[in-house]
PDB file as gemmi writes it, atoms N, CA and C in Angstrom:
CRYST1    1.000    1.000    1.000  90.00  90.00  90.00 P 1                      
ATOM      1  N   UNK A   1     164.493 183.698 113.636  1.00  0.00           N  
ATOM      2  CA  UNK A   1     164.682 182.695 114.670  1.00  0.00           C  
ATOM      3  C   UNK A   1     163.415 182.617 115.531  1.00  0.00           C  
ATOM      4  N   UNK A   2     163.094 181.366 116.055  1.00  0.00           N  
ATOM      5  CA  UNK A   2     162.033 181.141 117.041  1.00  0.00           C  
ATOM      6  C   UNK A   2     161.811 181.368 118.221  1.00  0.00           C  
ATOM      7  N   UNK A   3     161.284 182.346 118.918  1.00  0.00           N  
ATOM      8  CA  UNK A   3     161.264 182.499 120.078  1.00  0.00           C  
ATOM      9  C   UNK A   3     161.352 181.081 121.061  1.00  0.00           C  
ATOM     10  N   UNK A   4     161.761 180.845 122.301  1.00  0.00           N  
ATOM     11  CA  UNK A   4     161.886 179.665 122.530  1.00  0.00           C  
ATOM     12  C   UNK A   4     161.749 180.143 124.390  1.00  0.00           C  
ATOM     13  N   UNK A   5     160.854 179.261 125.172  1.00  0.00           N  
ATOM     14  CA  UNK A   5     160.480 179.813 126.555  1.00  0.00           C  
ATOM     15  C   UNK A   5     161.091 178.263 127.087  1.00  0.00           C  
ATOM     16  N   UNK A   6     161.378 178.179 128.137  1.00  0.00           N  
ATOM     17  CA  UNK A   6     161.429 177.444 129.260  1.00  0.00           C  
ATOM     18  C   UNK A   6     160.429 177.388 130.489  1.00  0.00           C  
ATOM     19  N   UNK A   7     159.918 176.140 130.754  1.00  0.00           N  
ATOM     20  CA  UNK A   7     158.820 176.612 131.352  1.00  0.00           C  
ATOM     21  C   UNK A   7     159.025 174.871 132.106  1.00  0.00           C  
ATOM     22  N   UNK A   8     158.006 174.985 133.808  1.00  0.00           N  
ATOM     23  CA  UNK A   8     158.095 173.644 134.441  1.00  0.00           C  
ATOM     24  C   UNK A   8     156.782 172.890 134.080  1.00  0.00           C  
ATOM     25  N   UNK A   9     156.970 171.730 133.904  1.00  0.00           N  
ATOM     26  CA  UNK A   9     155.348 171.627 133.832  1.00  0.00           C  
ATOM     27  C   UNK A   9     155.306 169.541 134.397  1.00  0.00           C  
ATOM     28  N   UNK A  10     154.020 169.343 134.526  1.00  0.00           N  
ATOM     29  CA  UNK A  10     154.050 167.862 134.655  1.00  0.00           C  
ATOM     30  C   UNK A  10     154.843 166.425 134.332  1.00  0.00           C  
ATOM     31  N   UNK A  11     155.829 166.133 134.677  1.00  0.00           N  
ATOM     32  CA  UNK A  11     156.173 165.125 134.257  1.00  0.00           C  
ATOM     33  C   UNK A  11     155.608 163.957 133.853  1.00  0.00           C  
ATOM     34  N   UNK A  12     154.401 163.708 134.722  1.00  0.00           N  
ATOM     35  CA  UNK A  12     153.361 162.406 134.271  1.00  0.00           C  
ATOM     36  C   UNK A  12     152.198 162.753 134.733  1.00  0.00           C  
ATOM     37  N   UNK A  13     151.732 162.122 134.455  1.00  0.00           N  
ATOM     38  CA  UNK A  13     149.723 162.189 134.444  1.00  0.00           C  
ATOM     39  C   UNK A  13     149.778 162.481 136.278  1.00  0.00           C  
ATOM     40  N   UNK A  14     150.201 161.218 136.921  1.00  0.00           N  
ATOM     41  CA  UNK A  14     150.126 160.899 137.974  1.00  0.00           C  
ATOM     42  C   UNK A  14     151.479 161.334 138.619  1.00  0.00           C  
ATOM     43  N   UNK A  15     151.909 162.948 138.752  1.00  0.00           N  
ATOM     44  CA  UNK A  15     152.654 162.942 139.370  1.00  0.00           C  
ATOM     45  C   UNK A  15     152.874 163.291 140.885  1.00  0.00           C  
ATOM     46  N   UNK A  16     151.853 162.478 141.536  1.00  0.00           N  
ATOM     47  CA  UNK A  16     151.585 162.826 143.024  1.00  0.00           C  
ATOM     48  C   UNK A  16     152.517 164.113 144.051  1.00  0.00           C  
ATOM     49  N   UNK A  17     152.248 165.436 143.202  1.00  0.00           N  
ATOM     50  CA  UNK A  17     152.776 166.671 143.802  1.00  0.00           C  
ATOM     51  C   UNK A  17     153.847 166.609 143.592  1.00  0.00           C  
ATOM     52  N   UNK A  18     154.511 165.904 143.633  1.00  0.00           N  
ATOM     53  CA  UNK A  18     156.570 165.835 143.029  1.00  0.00           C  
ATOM     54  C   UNK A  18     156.856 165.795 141.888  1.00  0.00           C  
ATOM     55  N   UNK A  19     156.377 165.333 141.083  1.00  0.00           N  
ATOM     56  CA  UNK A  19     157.381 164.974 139.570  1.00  0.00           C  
ATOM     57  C   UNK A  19     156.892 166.297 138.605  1.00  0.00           C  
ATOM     58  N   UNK A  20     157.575 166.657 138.746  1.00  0.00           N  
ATOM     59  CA  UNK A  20     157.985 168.105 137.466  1.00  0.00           C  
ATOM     60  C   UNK A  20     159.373 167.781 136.558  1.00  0.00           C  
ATOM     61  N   UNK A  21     159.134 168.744 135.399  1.00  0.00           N  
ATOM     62  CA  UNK A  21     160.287 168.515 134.602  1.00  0.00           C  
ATOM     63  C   UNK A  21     160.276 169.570 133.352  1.00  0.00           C  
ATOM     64  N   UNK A  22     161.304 170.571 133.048  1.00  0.00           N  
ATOM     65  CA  UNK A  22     161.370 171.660 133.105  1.00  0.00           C  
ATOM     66  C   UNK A  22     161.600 171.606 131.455  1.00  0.00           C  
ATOM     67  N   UNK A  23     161.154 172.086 130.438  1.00  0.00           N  
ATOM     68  CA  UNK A  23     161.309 171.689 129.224  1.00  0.00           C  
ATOM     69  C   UNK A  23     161.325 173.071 128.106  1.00  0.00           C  
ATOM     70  N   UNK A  24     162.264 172.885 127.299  1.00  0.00           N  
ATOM     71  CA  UNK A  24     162.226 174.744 126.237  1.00  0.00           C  
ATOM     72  C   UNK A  24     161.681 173.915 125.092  1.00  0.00           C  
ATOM     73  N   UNK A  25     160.574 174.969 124.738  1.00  0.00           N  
ATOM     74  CA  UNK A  25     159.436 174.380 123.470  1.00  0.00           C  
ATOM     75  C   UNK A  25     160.012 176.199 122.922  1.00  0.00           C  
ATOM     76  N   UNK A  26     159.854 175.415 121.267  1.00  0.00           N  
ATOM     77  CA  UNK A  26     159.625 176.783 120.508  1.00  0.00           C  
ATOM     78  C   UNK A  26     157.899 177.269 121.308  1.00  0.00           C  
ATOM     79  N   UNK A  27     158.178 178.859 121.344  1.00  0.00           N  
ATOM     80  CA  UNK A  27     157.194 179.412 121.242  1.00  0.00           C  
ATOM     81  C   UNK A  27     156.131 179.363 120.394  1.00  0.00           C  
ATOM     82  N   UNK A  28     155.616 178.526 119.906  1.00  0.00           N  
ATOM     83  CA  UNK A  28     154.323 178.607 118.875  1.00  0.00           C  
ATOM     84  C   UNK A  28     153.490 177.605 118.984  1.00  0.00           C  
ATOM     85  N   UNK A  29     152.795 177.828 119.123  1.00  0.00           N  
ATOM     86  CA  UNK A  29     151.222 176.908 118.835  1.00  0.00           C  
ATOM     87  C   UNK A  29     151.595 175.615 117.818  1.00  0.00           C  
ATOM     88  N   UNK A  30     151.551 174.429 118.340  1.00  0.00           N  
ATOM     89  CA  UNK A  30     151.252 173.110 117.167  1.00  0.00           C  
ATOM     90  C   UNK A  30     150.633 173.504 116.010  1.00  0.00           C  
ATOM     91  N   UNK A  31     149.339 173.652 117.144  1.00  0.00           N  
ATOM     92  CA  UNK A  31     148.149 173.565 115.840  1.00  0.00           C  
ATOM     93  C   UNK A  31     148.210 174.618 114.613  1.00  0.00           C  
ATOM     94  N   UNK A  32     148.194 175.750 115.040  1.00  0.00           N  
ATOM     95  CA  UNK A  32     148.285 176.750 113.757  1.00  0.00           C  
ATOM     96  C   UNK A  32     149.356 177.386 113.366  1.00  0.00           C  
ATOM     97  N   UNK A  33     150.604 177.573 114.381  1.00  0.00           N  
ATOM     98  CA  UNK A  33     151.628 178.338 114.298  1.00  0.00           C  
ATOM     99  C   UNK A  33     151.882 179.561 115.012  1.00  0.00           C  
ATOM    100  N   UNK A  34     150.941 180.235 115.545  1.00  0.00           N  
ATOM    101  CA  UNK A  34     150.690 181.281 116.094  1.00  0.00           C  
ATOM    102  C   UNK A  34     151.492 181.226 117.348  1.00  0.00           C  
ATOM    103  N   UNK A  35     151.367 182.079 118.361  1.00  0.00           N  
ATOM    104  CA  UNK A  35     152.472 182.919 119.424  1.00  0.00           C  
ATOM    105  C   UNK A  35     151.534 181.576 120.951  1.00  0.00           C  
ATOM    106  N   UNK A  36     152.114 180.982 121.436  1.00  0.00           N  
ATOM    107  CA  UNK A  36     151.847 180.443 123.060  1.00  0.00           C  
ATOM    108  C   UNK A  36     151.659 181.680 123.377  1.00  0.00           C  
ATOM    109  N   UNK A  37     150.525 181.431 124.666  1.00  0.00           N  
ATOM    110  CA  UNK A  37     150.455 182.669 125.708  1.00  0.00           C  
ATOM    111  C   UNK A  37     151.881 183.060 126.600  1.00  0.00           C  
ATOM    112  N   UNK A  38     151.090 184.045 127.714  1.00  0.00           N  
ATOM    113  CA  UNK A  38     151.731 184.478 128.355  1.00  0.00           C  
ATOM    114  C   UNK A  38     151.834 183.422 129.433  1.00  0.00           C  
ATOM    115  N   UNK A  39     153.197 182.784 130.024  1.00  0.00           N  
ATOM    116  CA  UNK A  39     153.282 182.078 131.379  1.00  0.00           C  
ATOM    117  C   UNK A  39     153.177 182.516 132.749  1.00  0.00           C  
ATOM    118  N   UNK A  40     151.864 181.889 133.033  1.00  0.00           N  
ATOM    119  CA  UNK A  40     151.915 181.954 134.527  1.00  0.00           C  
ATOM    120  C   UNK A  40     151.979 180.834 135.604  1.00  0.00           C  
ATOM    121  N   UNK A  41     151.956 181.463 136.816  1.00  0.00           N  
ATOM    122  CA  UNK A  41     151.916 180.083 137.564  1.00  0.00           C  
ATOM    123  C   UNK A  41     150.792 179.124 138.044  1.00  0.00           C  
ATOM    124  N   UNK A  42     151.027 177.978 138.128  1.00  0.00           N  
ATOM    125  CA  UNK A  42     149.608 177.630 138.044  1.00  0.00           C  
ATOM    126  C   UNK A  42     149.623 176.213 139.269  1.00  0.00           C  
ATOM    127  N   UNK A  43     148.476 175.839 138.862  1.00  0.00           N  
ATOM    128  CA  UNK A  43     148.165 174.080 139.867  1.00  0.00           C  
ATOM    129  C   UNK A  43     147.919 172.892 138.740  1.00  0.00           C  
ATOM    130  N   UNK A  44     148.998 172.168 138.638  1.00  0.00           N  
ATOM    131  CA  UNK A  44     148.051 170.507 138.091  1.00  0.00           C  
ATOM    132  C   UNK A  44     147.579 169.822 139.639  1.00  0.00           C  
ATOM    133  N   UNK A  45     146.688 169.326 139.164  1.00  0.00           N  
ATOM    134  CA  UNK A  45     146.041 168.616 140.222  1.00  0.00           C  
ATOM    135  C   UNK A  45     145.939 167.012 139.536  1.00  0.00           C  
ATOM    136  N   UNK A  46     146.729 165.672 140.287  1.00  0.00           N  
ATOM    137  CA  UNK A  46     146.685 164.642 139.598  1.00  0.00           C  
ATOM    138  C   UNK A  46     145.573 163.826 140.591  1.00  0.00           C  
ATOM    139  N   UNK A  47     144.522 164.290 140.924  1.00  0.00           N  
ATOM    140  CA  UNK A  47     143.422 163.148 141.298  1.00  0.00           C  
ATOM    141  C   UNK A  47     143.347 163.239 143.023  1.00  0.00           C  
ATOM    142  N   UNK A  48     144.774 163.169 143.382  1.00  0.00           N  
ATOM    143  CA  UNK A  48     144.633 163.438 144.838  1.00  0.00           C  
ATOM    144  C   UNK A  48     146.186 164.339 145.242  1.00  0.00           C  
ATOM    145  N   UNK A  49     147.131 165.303 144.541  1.00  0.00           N  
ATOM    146  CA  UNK A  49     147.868 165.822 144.666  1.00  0.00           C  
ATOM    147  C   UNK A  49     148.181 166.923 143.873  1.00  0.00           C  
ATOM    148  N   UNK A  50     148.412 168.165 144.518  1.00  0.00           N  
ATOM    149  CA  UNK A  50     149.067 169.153 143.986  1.00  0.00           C  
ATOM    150  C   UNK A  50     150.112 169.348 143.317  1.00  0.00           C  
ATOM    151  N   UNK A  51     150.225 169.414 142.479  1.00  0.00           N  
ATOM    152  CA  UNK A  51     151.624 170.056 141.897  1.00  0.00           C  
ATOM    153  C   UNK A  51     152.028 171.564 141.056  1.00  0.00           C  
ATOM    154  N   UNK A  52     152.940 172.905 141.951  1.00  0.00           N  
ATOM    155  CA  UNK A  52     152.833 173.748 141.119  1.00  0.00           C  
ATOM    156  C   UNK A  52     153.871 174.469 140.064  1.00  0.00           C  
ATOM    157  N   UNK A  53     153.383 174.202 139.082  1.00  0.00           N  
ATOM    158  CA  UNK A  53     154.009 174.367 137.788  1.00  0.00           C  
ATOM    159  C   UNK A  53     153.605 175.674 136.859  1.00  0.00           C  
ATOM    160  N   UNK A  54     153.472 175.715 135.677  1.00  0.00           N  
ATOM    161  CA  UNK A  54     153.516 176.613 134.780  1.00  0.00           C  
ATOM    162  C   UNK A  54     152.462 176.557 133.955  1.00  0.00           C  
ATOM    163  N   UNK A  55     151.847 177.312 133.375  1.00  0.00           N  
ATOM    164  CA  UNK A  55     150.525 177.441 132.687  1.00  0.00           C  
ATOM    165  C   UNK A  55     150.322 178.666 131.528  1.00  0.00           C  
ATOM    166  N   UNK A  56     149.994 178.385 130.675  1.00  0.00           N  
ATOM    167  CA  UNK A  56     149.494 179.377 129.507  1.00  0.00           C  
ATOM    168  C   UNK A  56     148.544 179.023 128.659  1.00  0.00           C  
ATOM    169  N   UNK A  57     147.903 180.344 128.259  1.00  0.00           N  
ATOM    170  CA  UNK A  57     146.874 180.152 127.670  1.00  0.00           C  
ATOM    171  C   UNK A  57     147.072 180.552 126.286  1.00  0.00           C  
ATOM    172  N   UNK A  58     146.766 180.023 124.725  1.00  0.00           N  
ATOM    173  CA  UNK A  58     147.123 180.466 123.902  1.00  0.00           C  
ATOM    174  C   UNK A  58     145.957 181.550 123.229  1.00  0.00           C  
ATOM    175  N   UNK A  59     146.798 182.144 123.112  1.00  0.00           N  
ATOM    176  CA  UNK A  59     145.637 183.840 122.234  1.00  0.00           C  
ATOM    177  C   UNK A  59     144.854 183.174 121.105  1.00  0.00           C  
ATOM    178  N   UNK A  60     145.406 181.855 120.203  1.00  0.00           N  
ATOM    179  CA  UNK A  60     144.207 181.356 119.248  1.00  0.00           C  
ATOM    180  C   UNK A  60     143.543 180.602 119.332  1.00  0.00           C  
ATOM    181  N   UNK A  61     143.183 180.328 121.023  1.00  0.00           N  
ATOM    182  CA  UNK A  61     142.382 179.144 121.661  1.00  0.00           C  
ATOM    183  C   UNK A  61     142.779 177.672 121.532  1.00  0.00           C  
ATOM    184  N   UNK A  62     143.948 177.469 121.135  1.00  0.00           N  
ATOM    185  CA  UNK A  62     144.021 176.218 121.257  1.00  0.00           C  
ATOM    186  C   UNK A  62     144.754 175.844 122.616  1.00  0.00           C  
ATOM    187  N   UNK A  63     144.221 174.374 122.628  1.00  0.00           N  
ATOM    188  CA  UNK A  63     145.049 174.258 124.208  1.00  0.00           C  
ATOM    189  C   UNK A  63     145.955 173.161 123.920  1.00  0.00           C  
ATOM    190  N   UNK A  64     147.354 173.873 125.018  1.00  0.00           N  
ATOM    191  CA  UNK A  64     148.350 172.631 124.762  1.00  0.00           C  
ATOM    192  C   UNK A  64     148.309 172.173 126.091  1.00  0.00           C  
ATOM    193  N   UNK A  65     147.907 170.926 125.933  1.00  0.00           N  
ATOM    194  CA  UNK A  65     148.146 169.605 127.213  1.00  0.00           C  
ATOM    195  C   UNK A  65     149.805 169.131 127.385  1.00  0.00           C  
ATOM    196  N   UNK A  66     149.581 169.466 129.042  1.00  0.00           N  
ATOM    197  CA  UNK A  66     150.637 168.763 129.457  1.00  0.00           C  
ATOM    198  C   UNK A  66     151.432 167.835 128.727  1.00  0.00           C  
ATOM    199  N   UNK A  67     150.396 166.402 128.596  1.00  0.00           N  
ATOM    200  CA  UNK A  67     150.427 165.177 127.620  1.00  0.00           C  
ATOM    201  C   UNK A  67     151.094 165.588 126.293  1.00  0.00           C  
ATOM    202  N   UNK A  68     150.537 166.757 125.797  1.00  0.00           N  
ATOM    203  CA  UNK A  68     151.159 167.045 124.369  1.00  0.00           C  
ATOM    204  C   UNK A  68     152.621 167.940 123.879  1.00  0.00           C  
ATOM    205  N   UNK A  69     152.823 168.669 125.470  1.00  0.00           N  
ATOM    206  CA  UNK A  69     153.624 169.473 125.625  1.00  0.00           C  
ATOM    207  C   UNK A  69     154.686 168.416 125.738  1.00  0.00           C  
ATOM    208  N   UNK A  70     154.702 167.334 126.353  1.00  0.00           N  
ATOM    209  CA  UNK A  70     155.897 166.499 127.046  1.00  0.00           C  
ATOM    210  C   UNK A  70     156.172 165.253 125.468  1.00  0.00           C  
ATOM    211  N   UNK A  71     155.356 165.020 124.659  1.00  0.00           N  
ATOM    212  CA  UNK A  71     155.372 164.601 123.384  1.00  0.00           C  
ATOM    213  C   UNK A  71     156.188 165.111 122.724  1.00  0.00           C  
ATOM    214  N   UNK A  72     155.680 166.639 122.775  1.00  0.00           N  
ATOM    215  CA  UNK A  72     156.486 167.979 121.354  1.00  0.00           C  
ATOM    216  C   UNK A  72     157.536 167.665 122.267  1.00  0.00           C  
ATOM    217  N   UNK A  73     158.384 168.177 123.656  1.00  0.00           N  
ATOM    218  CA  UNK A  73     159.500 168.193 124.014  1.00  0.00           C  
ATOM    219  C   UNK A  73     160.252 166.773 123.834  1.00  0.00           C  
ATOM    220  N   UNK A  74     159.763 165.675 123.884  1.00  0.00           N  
ATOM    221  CA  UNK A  74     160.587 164.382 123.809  1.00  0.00           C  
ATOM    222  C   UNK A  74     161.189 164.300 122.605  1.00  0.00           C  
ATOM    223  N   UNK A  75     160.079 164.676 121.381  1.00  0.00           N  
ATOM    224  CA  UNK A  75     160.597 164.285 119.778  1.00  0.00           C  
ATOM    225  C   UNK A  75     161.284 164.994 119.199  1.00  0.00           C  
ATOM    226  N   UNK A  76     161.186 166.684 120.013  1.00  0.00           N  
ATOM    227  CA  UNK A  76     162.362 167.738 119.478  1.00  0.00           C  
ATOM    228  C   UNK A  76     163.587 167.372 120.690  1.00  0.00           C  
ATOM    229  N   UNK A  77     163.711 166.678 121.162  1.00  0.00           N  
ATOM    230  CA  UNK A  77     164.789 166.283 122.088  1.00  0.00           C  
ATOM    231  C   UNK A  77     165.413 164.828 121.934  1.00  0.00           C  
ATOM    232  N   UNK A  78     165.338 163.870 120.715  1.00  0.00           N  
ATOM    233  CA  UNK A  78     165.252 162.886 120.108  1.00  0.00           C  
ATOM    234  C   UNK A  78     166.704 162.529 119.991  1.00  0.00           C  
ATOM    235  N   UNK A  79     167.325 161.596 120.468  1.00  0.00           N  
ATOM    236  CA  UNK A  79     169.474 161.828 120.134  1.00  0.00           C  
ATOM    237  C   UNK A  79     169.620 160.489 119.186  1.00  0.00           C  
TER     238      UNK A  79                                                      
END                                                                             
């Protein structure tokens, strides 16, 4: 079975310090398959607002964007 985290992160590009939205992604990397980092807490910054949410870094250097994170969660959340 897949490890699976819950984590808050950006709702939109532009979410002027408010819009968060809290989403469970399998644990693994898109790109290769490998293990997501460890979650910490973090800052999006949308241009002129704070927002603080959740952040990880993956151990095989790839990076998952907000943008891509909220993609993977929409299409595995598909009814």
């Amino acid at each position: 079975m897949v490890e699976q985290r819950t984590v808050i992160i950006p709702a939109c590009v532009e979410h002027e310090g408010l819009r968060s939205m809290q989403v469970t992604l399998d644990w693994i990397c898109p790109k290769c398959g490998g293990s997501r980092g460890e979650v910490f807490k973090t800052i999006s910054w949308d241009g002129s607002l704070r927002l603080y949410c959740d952040g990880w870094e993956n151990p095989c250097g790839h990076i998952d964007k907000y943008s891509d994170v909220r993609k993977e969660w929409f299409e595995a959340n598909k009814k």
